[in-house]
N, C-alpha and C positions, 0 to 999 in steps of 0.2 A: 403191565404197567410200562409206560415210555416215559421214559425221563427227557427232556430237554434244557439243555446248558444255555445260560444264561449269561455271566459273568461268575469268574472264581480270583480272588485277593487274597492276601498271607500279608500280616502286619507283624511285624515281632517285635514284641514291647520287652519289660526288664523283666515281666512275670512268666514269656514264653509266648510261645506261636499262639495267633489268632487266625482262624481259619472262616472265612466270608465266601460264602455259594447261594448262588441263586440261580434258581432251576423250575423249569416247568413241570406239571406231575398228570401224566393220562393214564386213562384205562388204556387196557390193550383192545379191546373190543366196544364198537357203542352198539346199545340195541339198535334195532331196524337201520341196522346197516349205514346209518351216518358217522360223522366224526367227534368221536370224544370232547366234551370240554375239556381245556387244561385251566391250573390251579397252579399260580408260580409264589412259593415259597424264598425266601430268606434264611438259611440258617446262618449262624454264627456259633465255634465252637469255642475252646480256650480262653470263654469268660468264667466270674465266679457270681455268682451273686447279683448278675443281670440278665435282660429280657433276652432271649438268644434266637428270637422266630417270629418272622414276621409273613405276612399273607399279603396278596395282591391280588388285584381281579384283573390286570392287563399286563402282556409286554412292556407297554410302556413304560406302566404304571412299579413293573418289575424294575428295570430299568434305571429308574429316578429313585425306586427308594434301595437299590444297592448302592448308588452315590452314595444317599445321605444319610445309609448306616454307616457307611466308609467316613462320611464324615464328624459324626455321632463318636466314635471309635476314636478317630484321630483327636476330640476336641474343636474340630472348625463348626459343628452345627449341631440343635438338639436333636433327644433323642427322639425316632420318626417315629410314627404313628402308622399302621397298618391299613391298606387303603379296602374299603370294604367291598368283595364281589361283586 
């Protein structure tokens, strides 16, 4: 498995550190010898009782929604929606 970094945020509110990563996820190997698709995730740690994982089917698309969980998070915008493969 390869990981690729994305963007990594730390918010720290009055309840404690929130921790924002977003990251690409490949096999190490792809059959017949091509290249892996990657699958880039969202997590969020240091919530209670909320959505803390989000999926993306692009860089881009990675990208735009770690803003606008950052923004979700802070209060400036709702909370996103996961963009489908």
């Amino acid at each position: 498995m390869t990981l690729y970094p994305v963007a990594d945020d730390v918010l720290f509110a009055p309840g404690g550190r929130v921790v924002i990563r977003t990251y690409g996820v490949a096999r190490a190997g792809a059959a017949g010898g091509g290249s892996a698709p990657v699958a880039y995730r969202t997590w969020v740690t240091g919530l209670r009782d909320q959505p803390r994982y989000w999926r993306w089917g692009h860089f881009e698309d990675a990208c735009r929604g770690h803003r606008r969980v950052i923004e979700w998070l802070t209060g400036r915008g709702p909370l996103p929606a996961a963009v489908a493969a």
